[in-house]
C-alpha positions as CSV (number, residue, x, y, z in Angstrom):
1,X,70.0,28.9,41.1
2,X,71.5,27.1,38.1
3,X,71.4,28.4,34.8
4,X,72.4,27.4,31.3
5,X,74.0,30.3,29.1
6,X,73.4,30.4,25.3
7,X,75.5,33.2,23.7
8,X,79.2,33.8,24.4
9,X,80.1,37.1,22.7
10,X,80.1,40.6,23.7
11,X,76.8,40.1,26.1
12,X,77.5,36.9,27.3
13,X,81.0,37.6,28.2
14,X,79.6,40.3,30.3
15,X,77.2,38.2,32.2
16,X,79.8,35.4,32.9
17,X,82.3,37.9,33.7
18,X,79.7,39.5,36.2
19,X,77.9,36.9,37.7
20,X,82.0,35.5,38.6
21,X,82.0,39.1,40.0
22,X,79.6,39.5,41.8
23,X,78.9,36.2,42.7
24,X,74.8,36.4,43.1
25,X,74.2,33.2,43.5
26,X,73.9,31.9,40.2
27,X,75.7,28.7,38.8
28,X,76.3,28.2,35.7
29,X,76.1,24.6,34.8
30,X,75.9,24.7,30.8
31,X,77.1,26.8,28.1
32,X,77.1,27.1,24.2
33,X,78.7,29.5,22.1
34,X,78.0,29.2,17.9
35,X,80.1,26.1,17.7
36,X,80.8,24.1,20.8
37,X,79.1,23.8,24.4
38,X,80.1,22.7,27.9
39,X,78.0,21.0,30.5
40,X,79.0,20.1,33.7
41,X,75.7,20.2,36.3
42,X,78.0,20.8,39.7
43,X,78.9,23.8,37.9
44,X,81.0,25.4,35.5
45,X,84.4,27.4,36.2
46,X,83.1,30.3,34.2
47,X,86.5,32.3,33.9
48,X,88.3,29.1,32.5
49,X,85.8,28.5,30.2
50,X,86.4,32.5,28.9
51,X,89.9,31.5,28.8
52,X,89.1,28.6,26.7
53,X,87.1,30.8,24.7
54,X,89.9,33.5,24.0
55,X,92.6,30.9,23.4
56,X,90.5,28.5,21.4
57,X,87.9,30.6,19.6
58,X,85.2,28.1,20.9
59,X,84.1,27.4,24.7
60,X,83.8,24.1,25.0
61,X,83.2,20.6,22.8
62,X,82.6,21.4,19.0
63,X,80.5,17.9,19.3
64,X,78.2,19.6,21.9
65,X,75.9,22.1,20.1
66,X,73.6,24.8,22.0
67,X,70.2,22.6,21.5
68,X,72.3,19.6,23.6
69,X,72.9,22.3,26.3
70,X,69.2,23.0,26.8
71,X,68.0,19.6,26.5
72,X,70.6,17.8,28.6
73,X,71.9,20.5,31.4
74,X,70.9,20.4,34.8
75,X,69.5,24.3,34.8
76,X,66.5,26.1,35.8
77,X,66.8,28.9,34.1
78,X,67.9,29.8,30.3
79,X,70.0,32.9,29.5
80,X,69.4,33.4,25.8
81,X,71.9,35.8,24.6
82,X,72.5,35.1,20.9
83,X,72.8,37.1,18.2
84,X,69.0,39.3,17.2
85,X,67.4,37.7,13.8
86,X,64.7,39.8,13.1
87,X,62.8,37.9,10.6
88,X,62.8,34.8,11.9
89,X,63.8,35.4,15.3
90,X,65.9,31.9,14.9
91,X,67.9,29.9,16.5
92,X,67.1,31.6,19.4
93,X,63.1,31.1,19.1
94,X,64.0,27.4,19.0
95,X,66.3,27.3,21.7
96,X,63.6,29.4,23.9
97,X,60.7,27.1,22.7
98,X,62.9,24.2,23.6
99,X,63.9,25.6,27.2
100,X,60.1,26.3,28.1
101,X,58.8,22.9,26.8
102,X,61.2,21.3,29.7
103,X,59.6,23.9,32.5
104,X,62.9,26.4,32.5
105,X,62.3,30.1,32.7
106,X,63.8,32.0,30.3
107,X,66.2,35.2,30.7
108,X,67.0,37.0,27.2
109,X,68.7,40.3,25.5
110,X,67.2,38.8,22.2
111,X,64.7,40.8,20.6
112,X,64.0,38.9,17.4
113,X,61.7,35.9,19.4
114,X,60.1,38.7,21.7
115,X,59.2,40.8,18.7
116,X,57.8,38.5,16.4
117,X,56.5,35.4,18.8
118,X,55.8,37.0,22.1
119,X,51.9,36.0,22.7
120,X,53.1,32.6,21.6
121,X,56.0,32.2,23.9
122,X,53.9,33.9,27.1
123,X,51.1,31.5,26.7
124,X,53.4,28.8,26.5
125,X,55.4,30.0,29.6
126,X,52.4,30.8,31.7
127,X,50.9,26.9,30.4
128,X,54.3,25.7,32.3
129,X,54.3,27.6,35.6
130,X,57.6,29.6,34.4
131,X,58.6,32.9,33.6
132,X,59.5,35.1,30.4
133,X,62.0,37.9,31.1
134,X,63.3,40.2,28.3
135,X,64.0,43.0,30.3
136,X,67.3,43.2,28.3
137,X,65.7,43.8,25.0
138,X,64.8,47.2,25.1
139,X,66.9,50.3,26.7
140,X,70.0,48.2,28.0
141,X,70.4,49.1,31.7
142,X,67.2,50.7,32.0
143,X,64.8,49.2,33.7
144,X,61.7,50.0,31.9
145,X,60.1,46.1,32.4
146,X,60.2,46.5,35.9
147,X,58.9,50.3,35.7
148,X,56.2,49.0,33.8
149,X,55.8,45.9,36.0
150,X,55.7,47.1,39.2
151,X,56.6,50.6,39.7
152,X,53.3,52.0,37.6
153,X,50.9,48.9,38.8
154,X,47.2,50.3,38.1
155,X,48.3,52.6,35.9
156,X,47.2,52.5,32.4
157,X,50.1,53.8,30.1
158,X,48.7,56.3,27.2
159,X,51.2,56.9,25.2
160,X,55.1,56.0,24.9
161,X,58.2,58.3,23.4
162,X,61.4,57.8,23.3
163,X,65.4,57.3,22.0
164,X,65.7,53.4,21.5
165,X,68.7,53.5,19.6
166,X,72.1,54.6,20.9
167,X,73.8,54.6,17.8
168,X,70.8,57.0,16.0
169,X,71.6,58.9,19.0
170,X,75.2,59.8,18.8
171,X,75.2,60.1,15.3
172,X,72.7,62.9,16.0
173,X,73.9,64.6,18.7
174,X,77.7,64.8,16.5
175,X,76.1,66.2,13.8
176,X,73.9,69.1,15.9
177,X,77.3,69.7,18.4
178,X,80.1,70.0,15.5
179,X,77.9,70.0,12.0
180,X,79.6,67.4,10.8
181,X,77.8,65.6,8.1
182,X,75.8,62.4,8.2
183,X,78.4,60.4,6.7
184,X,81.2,62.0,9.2
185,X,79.2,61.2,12.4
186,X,78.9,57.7,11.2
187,X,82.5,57.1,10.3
188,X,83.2,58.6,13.3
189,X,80.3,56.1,15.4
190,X,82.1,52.8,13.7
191,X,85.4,54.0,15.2
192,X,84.3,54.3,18.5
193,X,82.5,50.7,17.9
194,X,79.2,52.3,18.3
195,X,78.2,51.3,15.1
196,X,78.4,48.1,13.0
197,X,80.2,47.9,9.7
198,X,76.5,47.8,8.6
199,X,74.5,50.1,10.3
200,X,71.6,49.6,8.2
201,X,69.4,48.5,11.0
202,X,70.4,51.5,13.2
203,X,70.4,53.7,10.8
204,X,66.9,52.7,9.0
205,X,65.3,52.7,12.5
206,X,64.4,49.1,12.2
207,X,66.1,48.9,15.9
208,X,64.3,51.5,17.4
209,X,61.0,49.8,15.9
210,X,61.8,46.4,17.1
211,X,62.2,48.0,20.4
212,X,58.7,49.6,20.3
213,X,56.7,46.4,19.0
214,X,57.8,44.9,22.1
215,X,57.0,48.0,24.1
216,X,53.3,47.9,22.5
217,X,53.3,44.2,22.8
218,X,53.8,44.4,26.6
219,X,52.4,47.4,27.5
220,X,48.5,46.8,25.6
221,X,49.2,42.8,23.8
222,X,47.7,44.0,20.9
223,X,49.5,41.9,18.7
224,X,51.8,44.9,17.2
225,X,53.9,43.6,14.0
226,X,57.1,45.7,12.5
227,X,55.5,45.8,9.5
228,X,52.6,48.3,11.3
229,X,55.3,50.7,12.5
230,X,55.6,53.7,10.0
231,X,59.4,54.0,9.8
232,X,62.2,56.6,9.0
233,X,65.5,56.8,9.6
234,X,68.2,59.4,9.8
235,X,70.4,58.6,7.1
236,X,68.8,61.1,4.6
237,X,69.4,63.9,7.7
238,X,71.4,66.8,6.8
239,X,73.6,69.5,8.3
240,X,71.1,71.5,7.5
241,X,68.1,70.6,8.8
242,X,70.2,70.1,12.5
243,X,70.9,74.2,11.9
244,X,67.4,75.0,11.1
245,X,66.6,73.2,14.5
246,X,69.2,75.2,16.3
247,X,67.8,78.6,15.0
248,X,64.6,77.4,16.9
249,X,66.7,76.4,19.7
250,X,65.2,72.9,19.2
251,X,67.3,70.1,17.5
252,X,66.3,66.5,15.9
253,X,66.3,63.2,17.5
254,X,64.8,59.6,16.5
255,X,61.7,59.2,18.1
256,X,59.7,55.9,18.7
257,X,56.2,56.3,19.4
258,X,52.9,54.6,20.6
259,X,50.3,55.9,20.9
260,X,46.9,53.9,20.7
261,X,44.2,56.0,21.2
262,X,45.2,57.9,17.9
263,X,46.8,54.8,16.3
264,X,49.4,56.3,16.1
265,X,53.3,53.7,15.7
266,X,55.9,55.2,14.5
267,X,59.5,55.7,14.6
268,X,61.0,59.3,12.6
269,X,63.5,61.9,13.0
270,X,61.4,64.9,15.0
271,X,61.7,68.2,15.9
272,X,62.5,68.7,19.5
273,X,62.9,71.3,22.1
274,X,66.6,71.2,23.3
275,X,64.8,71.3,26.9
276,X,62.9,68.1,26.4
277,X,63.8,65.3,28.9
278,X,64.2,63.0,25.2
279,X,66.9,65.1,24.6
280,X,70.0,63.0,25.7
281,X,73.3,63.2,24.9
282,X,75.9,60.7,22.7
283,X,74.8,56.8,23.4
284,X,71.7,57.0,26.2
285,X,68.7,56.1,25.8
286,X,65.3,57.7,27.0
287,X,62.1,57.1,27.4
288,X,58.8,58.8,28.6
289,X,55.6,56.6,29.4
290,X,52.6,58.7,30.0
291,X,50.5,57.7,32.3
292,X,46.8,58.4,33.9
293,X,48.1,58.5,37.3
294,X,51.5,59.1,37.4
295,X,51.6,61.8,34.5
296,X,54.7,61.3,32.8
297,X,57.7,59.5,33.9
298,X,61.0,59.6,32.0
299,X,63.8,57.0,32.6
300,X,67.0,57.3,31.6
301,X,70.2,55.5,30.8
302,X,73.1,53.1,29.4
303,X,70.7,51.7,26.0
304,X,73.6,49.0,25.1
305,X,77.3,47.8,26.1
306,X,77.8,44.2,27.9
307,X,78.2,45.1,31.7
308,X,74.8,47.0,31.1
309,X,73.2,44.7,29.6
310,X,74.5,42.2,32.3
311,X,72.7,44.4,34.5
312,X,69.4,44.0,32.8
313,X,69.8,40.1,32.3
314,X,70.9,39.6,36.3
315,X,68.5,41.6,37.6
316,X,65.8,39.3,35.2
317,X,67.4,36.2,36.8
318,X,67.1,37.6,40.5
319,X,63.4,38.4,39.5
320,X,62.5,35.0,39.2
321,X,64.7,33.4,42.4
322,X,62.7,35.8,44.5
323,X,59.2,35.6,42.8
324,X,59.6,32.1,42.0
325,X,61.3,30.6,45.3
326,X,62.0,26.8,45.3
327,X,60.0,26.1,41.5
328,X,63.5,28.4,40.5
């Protein structure tokens, strides 16, 4: 299968590196990174190209831009692996548009296009006989598309909880395990590059809530917006309220939740028993879906960091090889 890569930092290193791994099968015939691109349709040397990339700062031709990639490469499908905008989901909701218009499946990490145009770009998809994987987007390694997908086909999901947001996570779990303050934990998160230099996003639970409009957005295709999550983050959190928690032998995580039948979206700092399965430790993610059939089922893992999220992206572009046979 030949695929065209847009995206060259921390995730997209990690899908080259893997895919020249692991060799799956996948051949990677164009490539852009925020100022140059590559093409070459028998196939790109993917570990020169990183070399290029870590000696030059660029990948390729500064007179080759990502849009040339996806019009001009030989590729059937598009790994989209930019950079998230979350208000205009852009470029990357051009580069996708662009991709499905020629008939290329898409594979993407990028939550800003799946969050704000994701009826748009299924319809479109399904109008050109390809397919739209994100399973990337939300939860990192975990596979909770494919859960959803396949493992629970017929049931009908109730409700959803969970920790989106790996970096909400550890700054929590710090503050309950050694009572350091809010502003500790996150000095101490940016030096273990588990937080940005601004974490507003994390911290704010805008993250967590892009995570769950895509969630509700899958799950029921309601139409879900961020603006009708109800949203709170952690950075007014105190030592204090993580020791009144303990006294109850509960603690406090950030929580996004779905829940339909009592319209319930929202993400917020909530009051949990220590011997809840949402209660992970440090950088993992959790979620429960609650089901009619299957009760509740909690999955579990690795929410960010580039192998993992390689994981996601190649498993997405496998997906499509198999269920897709000689159209991929």
């Amino acid at each position: 299968m030949k695929a065209a890569l847009i995206g060259l930092g921390s995730v997209g290193r990690g899908v080259t590196e893997m895919i020249a791994k692991k060799n799956p099968g996948i051949t990677i015939t164009g490539i852009a990174d925020s100022k140059s691109g590559y093409i070459c349709n028998e196939g790109i040397d993917i570990m020169e190209v990183l070399e290029t990339k870590r000696t030059n700062g660029i990948c390729g031709d500064r007179a080759i831009a990502a849009m040339d990639v996806i019009k001009k490469a030989d590729f059937d499908v598009l790994i989209e692996v930019t950079p998230t905008n979350a208000l205009t989901g852009e470029p990357a909701l051009g580069y996708i548009r662009a991709a499905l218009a020629r008939k290329k499946h898409i594979v993407t990490s990028n939550k800003g296009p799946i969050a704000l145009a994701y009826r748009e770009l299924a319809a479109l998809a399904k109008k050109k006989g390809v397919a739209l994987r994100y399973e990337a987007t939300v939860g990192g390694a975990i596979p909770i598309m494919h859960m959803l997908e396949d493992g629970l086909g017929g049931n009908e999901i109730i409700a959803i909880y969970g920790v989106l947001n790996g970096t909400c996570n550890y700054i929590l779990t710090r503050m309950a395990d050694e009572g350091l303050t809010y502003e500790q934990a996150l000095m101490e998160a940016r030096e273990m590059g588990y937080a940005e230099a601004d974490p507003t996003y994390d911290v704010k639970g805008i993250d967590a809530a892009i995570k769950l409009v895509i969630l509700a957005n899958t799950i029921w295709g309601d139409g879900t917006k961020l603006a009708d999550i109800d949203l709170t983050g952690i950075d007014l959190l105190t030592p204090d309220a993580l020791r009144l928690a303990e006294e109850g032998d509960c603690t406090i995580r950030l929580i996004a939740e779905a829940i339909p039948r009592k319209k319930i979206l929202r993400v917020s700092p909530r009051l949990i028993e220590k011997n809840h399965p949402l209660v992970v430790e440090g950088t993992l993610n959790a979620l429960t879906l609650e089901t009619d059939m299957a009760k509740e089922i909690t999955l579990i893992g690795k929410g960010a960091g580039s192998i993992e999220t390689a994981s996601a992206i190649i498993g997405d572009i496998l997906y499509i090889r198999d269920h897709y046979g000689k159209r991929a």
